[in-house]
N, C-alpha and C positions, 0 to 999 in steps of 0.2 A: 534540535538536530533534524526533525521531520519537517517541521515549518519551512525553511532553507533550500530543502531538496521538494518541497511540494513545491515553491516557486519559480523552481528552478525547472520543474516537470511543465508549470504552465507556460512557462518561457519559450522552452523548446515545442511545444505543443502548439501554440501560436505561428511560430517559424513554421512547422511541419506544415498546418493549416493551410498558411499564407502561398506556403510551396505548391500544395496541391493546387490550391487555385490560380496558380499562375504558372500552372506546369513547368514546375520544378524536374530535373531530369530524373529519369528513375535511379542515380548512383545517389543524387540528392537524398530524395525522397526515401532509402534504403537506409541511408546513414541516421538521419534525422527519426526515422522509427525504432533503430536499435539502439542511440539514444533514449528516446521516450521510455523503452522496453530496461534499460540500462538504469535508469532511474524510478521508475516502479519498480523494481526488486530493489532496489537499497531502501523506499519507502518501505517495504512488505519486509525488510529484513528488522529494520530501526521497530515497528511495530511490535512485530515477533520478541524483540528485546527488552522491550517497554514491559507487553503482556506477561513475559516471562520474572523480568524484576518485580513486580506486581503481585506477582504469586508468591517469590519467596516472600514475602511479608504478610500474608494471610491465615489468618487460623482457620481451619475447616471448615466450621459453620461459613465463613465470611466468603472462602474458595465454591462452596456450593452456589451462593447470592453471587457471585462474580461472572461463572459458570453461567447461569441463569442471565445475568447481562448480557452476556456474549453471545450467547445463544440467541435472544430475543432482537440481537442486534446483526443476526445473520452472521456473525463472525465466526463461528465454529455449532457443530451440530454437538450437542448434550446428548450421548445414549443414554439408550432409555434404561429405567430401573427395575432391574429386576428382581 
């Protein structure tokens, strides 16, 4: 499902590109960003759903080690332990 719409984000991304450089009119160029903007949040939502099915199948010890993935990978901040 992600694979699909990242292609689909470079697609339009290349058009936007191409817009700019060939001055594209600014209703273009408007349209073609709230695209790009339109498909990074279905990307950011598809993820969020991934990392959420993910969890329901982890036992605690494995939810901490995962935590620590995600963490390490900038993808959410791990508070700290108090």
């Amino acid at each position: 499902v992600i694979e699909p719409l990242r292609k689909k984000f470079k697609e339009k991304q290349s058009t936007f590109l191409s817009g700019m450089a060939k001055g594209a009119s600014a209703e273009d160029l408007l349209c073609a960003q709230r695209e790009l903007g339109q498909i990074r949040g279905e990307i950011n939502d598809q993820y969020l759903l991934m990392r959420l099915r993910v969890r329901k199948l982890l036992q605690p010890a494995q939810l901490d080690a995962y935590d620590d993935f995600l963490a390490q990978k900038g993808w959410v901040k791990k508070p700290n332990a108090k």
